[in-house]
C-alpha positions in Angstrom: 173.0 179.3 74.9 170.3 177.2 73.2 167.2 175.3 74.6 168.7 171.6 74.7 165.8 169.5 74.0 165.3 166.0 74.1 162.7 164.0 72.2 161.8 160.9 73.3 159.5 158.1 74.0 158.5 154.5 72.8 159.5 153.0 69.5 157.7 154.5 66.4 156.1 157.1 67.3 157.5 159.7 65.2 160.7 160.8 67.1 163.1 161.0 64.2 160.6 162.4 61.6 159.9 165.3 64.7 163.5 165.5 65.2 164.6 166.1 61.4 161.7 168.5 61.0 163.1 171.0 63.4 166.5 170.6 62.0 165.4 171.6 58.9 167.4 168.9 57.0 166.9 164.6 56.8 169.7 163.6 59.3 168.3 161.0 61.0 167.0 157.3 59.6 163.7 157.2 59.3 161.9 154.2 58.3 158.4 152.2 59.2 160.1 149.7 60.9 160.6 150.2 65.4 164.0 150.4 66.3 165.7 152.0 63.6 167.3 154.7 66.0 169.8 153.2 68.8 172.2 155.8 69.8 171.5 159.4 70.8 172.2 162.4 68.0 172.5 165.3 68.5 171.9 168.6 66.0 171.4 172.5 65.6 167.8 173.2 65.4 165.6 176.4 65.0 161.3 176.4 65.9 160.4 180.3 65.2 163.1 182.4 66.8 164.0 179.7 68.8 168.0 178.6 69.2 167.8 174.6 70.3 170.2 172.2 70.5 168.0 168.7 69.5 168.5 165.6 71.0 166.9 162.3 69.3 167.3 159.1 71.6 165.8 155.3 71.3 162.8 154.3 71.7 162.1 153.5 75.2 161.9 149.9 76.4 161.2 148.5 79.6 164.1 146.1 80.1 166.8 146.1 82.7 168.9 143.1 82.0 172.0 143.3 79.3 170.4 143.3 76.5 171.0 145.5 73.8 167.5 147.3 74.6 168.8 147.9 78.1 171.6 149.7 77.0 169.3 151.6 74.7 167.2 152.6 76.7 170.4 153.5 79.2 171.6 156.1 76.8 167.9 157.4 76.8 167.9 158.1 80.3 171.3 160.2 80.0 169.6 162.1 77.2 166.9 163.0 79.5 168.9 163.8 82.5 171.6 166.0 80.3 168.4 168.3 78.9 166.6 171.2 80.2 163.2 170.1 78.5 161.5 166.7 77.6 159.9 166.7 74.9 157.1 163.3 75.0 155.9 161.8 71.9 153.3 159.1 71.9 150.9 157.8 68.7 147.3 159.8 69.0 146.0 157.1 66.8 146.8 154.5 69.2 146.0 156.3 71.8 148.0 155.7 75.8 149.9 152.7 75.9 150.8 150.8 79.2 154.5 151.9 78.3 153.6 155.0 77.5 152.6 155.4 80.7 155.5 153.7 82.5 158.2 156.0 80.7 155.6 159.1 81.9 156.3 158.1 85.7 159.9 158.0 85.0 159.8 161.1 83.7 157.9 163.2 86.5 160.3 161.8 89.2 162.9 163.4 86.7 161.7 167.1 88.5 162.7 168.3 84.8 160.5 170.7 82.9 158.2 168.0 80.8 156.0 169.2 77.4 153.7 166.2 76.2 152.8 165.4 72.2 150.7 163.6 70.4 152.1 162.8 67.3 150.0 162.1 63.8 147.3 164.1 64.9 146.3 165.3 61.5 142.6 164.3 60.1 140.0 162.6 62.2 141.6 159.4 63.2 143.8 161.0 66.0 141.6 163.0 67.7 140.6 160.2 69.6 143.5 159.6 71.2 144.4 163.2 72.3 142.4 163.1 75.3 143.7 160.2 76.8 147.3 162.0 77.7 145.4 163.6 80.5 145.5 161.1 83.0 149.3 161.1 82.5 149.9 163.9 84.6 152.6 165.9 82.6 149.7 168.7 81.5 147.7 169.5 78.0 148.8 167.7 75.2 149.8 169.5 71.8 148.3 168.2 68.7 150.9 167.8 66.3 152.2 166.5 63.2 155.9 166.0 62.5 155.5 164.6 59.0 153.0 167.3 57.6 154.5 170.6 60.1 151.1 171.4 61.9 150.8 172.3 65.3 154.5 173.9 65.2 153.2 177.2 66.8 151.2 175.9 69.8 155.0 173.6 70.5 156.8 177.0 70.5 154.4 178.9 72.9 154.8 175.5 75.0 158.5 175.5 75.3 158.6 179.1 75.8 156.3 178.5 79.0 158.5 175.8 80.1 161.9 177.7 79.6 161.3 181.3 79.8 163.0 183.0 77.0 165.0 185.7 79.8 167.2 182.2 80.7 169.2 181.6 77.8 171.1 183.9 75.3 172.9 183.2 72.1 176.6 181.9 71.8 179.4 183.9 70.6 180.2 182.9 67.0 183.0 180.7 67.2 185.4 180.4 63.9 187.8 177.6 64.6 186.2 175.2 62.7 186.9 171.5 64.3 188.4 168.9 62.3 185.8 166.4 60.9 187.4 163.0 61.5 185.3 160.0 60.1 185.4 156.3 61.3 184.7 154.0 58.6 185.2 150.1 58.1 183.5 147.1 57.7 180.8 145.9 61.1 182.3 145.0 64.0 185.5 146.0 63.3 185.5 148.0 66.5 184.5 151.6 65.4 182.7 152.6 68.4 184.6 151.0 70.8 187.5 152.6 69.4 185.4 156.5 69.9 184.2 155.2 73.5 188.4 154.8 74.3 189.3 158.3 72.2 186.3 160.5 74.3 186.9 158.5 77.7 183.0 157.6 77.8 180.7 155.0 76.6 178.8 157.4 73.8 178.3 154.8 71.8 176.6 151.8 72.1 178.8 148.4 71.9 178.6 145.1 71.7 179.4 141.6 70.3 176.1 141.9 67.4 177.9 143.2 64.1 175.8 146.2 63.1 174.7 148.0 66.2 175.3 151.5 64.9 173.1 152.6 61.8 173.4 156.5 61.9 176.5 158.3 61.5 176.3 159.5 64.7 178.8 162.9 65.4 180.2 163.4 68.6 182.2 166.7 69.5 185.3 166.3 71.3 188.5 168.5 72.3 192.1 166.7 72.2 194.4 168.8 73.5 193.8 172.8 71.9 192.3 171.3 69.1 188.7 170.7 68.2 187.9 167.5 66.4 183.8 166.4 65.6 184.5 162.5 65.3 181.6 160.5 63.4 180.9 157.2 63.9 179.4 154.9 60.9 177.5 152.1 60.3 179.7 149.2 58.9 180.3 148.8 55.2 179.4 145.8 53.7 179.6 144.3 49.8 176.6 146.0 47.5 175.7 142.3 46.4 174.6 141.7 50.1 172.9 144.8 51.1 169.4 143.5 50.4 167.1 145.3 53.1 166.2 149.1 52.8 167.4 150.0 56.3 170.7 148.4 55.7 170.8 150.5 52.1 170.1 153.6 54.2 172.6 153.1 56.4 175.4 152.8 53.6 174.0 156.3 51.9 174.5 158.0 55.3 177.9 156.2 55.9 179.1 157.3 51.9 177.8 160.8 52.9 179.8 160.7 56.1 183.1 160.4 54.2 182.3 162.6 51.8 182.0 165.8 53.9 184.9 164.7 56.4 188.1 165.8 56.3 190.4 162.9 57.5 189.0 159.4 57.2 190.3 156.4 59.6 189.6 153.5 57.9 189.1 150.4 60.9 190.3 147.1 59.9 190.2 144.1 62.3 193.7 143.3 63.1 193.1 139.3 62.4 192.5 139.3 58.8 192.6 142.9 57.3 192.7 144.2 54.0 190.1 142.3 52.7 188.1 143.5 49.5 185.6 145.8 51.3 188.9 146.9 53.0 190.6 147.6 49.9 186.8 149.4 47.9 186.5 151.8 51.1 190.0 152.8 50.8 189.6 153.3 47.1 186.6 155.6 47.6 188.4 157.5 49.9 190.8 158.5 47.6 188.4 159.1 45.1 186.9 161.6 47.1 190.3 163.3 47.7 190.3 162.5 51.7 193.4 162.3 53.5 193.3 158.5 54.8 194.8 156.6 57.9 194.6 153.0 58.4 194.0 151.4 62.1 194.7 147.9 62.6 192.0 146.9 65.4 192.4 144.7 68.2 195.7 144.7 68.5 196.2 142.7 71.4 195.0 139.7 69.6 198.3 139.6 67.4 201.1 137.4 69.0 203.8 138.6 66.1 203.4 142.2 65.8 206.2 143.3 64.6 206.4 140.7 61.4 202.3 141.7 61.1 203.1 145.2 61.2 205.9 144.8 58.6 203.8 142.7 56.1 200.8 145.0 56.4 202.7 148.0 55.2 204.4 146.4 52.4 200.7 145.0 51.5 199.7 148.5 51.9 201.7 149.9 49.1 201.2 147.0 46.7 197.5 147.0 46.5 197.2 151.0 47.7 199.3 152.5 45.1 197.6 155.7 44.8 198.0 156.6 48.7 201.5 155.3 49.1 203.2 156.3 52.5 199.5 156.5 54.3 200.2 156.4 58.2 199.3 152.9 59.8 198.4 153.0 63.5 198.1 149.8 65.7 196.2 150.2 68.8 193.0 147.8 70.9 190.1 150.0 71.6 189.5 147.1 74.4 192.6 147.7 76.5 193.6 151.4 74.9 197.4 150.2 74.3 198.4 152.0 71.0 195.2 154.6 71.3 197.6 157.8 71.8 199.5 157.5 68.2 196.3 157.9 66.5 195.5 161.7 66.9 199.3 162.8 66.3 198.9 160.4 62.8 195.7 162.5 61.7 197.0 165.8 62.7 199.8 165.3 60.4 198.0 163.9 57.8 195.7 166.6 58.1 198.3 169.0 57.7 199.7 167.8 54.7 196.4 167.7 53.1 195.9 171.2 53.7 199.4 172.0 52.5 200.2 174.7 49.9 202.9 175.0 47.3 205.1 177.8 45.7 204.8 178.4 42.1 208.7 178.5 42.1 209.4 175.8 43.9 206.5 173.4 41.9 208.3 175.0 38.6 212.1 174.0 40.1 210.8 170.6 41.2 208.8 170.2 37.2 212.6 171.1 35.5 213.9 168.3 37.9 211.6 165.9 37.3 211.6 166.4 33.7 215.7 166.1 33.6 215.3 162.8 35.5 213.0 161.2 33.4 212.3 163.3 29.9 208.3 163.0 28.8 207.9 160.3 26.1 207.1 161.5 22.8 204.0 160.1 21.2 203.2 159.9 17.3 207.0 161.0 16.9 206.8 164.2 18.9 207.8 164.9 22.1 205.2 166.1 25.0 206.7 169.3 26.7 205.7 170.6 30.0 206.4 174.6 30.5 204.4 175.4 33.5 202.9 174.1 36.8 200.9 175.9 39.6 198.9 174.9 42.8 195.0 176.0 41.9 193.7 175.0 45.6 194.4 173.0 48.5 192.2 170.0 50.3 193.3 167.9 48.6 196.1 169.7 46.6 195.0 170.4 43.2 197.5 171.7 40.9 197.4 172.5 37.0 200.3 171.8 34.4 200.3 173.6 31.4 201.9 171.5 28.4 202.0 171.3 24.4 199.8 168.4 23.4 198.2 167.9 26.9 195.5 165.4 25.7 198.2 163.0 24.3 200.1 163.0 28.0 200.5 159.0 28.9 199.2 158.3 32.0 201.8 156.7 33.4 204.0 159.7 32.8 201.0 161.6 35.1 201.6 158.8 37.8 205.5 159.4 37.9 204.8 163.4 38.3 202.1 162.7 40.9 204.5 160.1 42.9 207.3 162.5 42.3 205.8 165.5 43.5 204.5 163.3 46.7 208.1 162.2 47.4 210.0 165.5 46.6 207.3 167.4 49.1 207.3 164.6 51.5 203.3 164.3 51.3 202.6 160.6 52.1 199.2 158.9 51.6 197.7 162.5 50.4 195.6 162.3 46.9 197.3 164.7 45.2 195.0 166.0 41.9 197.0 167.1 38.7 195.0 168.8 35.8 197.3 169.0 32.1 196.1 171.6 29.8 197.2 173.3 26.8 198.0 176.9 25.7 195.6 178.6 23.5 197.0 178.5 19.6 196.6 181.6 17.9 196.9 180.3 14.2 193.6 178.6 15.2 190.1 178.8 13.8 187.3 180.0 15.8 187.5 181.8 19.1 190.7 180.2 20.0 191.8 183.0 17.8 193.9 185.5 19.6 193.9 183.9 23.2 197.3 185.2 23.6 200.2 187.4 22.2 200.9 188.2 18.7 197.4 186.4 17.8 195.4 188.7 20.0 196.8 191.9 19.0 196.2 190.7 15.2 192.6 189.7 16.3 192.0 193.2 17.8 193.0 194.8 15.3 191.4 193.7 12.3 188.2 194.1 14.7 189.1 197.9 15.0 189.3 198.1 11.4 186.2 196.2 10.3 184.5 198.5 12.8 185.6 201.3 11.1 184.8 200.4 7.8 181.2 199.9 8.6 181.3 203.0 10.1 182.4 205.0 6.9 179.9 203.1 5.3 176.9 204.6 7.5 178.5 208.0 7.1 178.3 207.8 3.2 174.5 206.8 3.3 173.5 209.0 5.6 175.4 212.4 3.9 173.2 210.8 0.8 170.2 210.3 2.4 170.0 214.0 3.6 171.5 215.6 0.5 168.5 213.9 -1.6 166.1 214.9 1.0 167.6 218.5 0.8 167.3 218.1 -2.8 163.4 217.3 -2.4 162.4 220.3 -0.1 164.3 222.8 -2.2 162.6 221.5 -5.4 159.1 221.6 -3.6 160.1 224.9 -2.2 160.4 226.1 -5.8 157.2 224.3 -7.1 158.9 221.5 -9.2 158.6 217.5 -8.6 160.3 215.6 -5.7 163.5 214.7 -7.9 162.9 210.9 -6.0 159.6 210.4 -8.0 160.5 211.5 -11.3 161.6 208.2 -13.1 164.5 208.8 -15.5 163.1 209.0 -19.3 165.0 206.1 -21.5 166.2 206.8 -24.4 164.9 205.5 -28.0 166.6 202.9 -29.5 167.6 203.7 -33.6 165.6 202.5 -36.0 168.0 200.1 -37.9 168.7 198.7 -34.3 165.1 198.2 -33.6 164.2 196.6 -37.2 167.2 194.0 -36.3 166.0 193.1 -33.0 162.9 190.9 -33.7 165.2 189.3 -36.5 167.7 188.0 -33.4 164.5 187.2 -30.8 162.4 186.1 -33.4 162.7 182.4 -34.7 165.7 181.4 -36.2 164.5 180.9 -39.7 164.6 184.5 -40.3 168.1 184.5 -39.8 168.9 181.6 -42.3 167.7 183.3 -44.8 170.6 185.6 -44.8 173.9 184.6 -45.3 174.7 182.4 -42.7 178.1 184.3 -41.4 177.6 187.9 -41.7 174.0 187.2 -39.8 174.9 185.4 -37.3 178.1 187.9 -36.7 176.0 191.0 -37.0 173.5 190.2 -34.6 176.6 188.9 -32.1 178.3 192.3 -32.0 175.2 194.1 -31.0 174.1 191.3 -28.5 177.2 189.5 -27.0 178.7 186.3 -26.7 175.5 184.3 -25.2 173.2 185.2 -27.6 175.0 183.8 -30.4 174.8 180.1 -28.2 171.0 180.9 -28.6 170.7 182.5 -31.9 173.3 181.2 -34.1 173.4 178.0 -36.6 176.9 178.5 -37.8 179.6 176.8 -35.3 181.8 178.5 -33.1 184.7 177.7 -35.1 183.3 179.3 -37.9 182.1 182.5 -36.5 185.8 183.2 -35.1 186.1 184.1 -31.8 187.7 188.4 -32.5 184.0 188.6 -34.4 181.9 186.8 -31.3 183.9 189.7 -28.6 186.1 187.2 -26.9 190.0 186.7 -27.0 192.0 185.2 -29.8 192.4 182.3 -30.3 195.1 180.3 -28.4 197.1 176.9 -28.5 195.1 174.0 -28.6 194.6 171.8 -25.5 196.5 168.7 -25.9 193.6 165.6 -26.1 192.9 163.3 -23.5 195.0 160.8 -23.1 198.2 162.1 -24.7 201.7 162.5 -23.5 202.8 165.7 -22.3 206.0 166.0 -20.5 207.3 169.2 -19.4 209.8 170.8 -22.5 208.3 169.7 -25.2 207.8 171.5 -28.2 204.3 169.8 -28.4 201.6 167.2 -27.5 202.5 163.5 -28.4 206.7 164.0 -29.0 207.8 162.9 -25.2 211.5 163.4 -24.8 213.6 160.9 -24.5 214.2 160.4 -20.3 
């Protein structure tokens, strides 16, 4: 098993700073002001090859009345007795304190293996103090640093003297994960009294001052053959009036909390519940997809309970649409009456958050539903659901595969949603329901041939246009080595490369070339012939868009047989005449 080690000593030395180092993650509050840590936590922890089991207490105070520093500084001392070694922090650049040296002599008459630190050792203004831990009497003092790492490797030869490594071995690997059950609520609702009552101890520190606990502090506990890791939080209050940093830190840890729980019992005081903070926790709850259970606190204080218990459920519904049919438990952490329906409630809850589906059954269930209450249709056409099919569980997700999924209403996704939670008998479970659409094949892009006839058309044409620029390669490459076969042979024989020998032109006839600088030339040289033949000479020879550049006879004149282009056809009609359709011609409409 691991080396269980408790760290302690007097307010702000560096306990929880040491204590989140070796866990190897931030789980503990850690701020400049003393006091911040009140209950004990407990976490895995690893120094070299090291197992330990971490303990992080409060800091030590030397009271004995009933104070809330006496019962700090009880749960201490039950820390220290429940551990195999003590690990004792004090300031090195403070130096000994007269309480350091109280708690010291508590801790020798312990007769428990005792390893002394001296925290925020690093640079020159704590070597002073190091000294001073000698007259003590719990040994040499280790140098070290818990915010910076150093002196990690003299603390592990330390422990290893104090707890020889031959004592302990590792655990079995155990795979029944325990259920992670979160109490939430607003402060002093009664959250920890309500754990002290579940476990049968006082864990937990409790009291009449609202905001005792600021960690979430996770206690492991066994009810009946199941294993359940409760975790106690720090109250929730409105954001508008969380106005210190300790108090914001304490609401990050408390958010974290429910967000990597499982079932979350939300605490309400009995006398007024469901107020807003009430109604926002529950809300994030949901959003998180965690399976909820409301507890109406202090029970005992309620002289109509029945007509209570009655309204609160119907208020329940009304403001908590979304987890409609959430189990309600009334109990009194004080006097435990009502305490034993709470665990049968979250085991239920829990197992209908885990639940899973058929595809068959969700699909007979869809055809129902949709025969009950048709989908609307939107813009004229009708939304139609073909499919539906659980994608995970915790919380149950499921996807619904429609035509025109993004034009769904959303109050047709609330009747599915409260539907399926009635037809499956899944009350207060978030249930999650995704709507998408099939692919569409007659689109552009790379929905293209997403499914059926689309994709075999899509594959196809890719085969061919593959194949075509194949062909193509082939052709230039059987040309490419037939010239180059060409070449050697020819050099073979003592003739040119055939690739650089240009082709000779031929020699244009003489007529032809005497007539050529007459059409570049200016165009007074062809004015002085006739003005027709000239113009139509030089377009035979020259085409159609010289004569736009050479000739100054129109168009009309030149005809178009003479200029190479077709005959001439039926004239276009001119703007703005009437043409309607059988008429023998432009500007004669017939008579409608």
């Amino acid at each position: 098993m691991p080396l269980k080690l408790a760290i302690v000593g007097r307010p702000n030395v560096g306990k929880s700073t040491l204590f989140n180092r070796l866990a190897g993650k931030k789980l503990a509050i850690v701020d400049d002001q003393p006091g911040v840590t009140r209950d004990r936590r407990y976490a895995s922890g690893r120094l070299g090859d090291l197992d330990l089991e971490l303990i992080d207490t409060a800091g030590f105070e030397d009271v004995s009345d009933e104070s809330l520093e006496a019962r700090m500084r009880h749960q201490t001392e039950l820390a220290v007795e429940e551990a195999d070694v003590s690990l004792f922090i004090y300031d090195a650049r403070e130096g000994v304190t007269p309480l350091d040296e109280v708690f010291a002599t508590l801790l020798r008459r312990r007769g428990k293996p005792v390893i002394i630190a001296a925290n925020k050792a690093e640079g020159k203004a704590g070597q002073s103090g190091i000294g001073e831990a000698y007259k003590l009497g719990l040994g040499e003092p280790i140098p070290i640093s818990g915010e910076h790492g150093e002196g990690m490797a003299e603390l592990y030869a330390a422990m290893l003297a104090a707890f020889p490594e031959d004592q302990y071995s590792e655990d079995e690997e155990d795979d029944d994960k325990p259920i992670r059950l979160a109490i939430v609520g607003r402060p002093n609702a009664g959250k920890s009294t309500l754990i002290n009552r579940l476990i049968g101890e006082q864990r937990l520190l409790t009291g009449p001052e609202a905001g005792i606990t600021r960690d979430s502090i996770s206690v492991d506990w066994i009810w009946g053959d199941k294993k359940v890791r409760l975790v106690d939080t720090a109250g929730l209050r409105k954001k508008a009036k969380v106005q210190e940093k300790l108090e914001k830190l304490s609401t990050q840890d408390t958010i974290r909390a429910i967000t990597f729980a499982e079932v979350v019992v939300l605490v309400m005081d009995a006398t007024h519940p469901f107020e807003i903070q009430d109604l926002q926790i529950a809300d994030l709850t949901e959003r998180e997809g965690r399976a909820l259970v409301f507890v109406l606190a202090k029970w005992d204080l309620i002289e109509d309970q029945a007509a209570t218990l009655a309204a609160f459920r119907e208020h329940a519904e009304r403001m908590l649409p979304q987890v409609r049919g959430a189990p309600v438990v009334a109990l009194s952490g004080e006097t435990g009456s009502g305490v034993n329906k709470l665990m049968p409630a979250v085991l239920k809850i829990h197992k209908d958050w885990s639940t899973k589906v058929k595809t068959r059954d969700l699909n007979d269930w869809l055809q129902m539903a949709m025969q009950r209450h048709p989908p609307p249709a939107v813009s004229g056409r009708r939304v139609k659901p073909k499919y539906m099919a659980q994608t995970k569980a915790r919380p149950p997700t499921f996807v619904l595969f429609s035509s025109r999924a993004d034009q769904m209403p959303d109050h047709y996704r609330r009747y599915l949603i409260n539907s399926l939670r009635e037809s499956f008998d899944l009350p207060g479970v978030p249930l999650r329901i995704t709507i998408k659409s099939g692919a569409n094949p007659y689109a552009d892009g790379e929905a293209k041939g997403h499914s059926g006839r689309g994709k075999r058309e899509f594959e196809r044409r890719e085969r061919e246009e593959e194949r075509i620029r194949a062909s193509r390669n082939t052709v230039k490459k059987s040309k490419r080595i037939a010239d180059e076969a060409a070449a050697k042979a020819a050099i073979e024989a003592g003739l040119p490369d055939p690739r650089e020998v240009k082709p000779v032109k031929k020699k244009a006839p003489a007529a032809s070339a005497k007539a050529a600088p007459a059409v570049e030339g200016a165009p007074k040289d062809v004015g002085a012939a006739e003005p027709g033949k000239a113009a139509v000479k030089s377009v035979k020879k020259l085409g159609p868009k010289v004569q736009k550049k050479v000739s100054t006879t129109p168009s009309y004149k030149v005809g178009a047989k003479s200029a190479g282009g077709k005959a001439a056809g039926p004239k276009r009609p001119v703007s703005g005449a009437r043409t309607v359709r059988g008429n023998t011609g432009p500007g004669k409409p017939k008579g409608r």
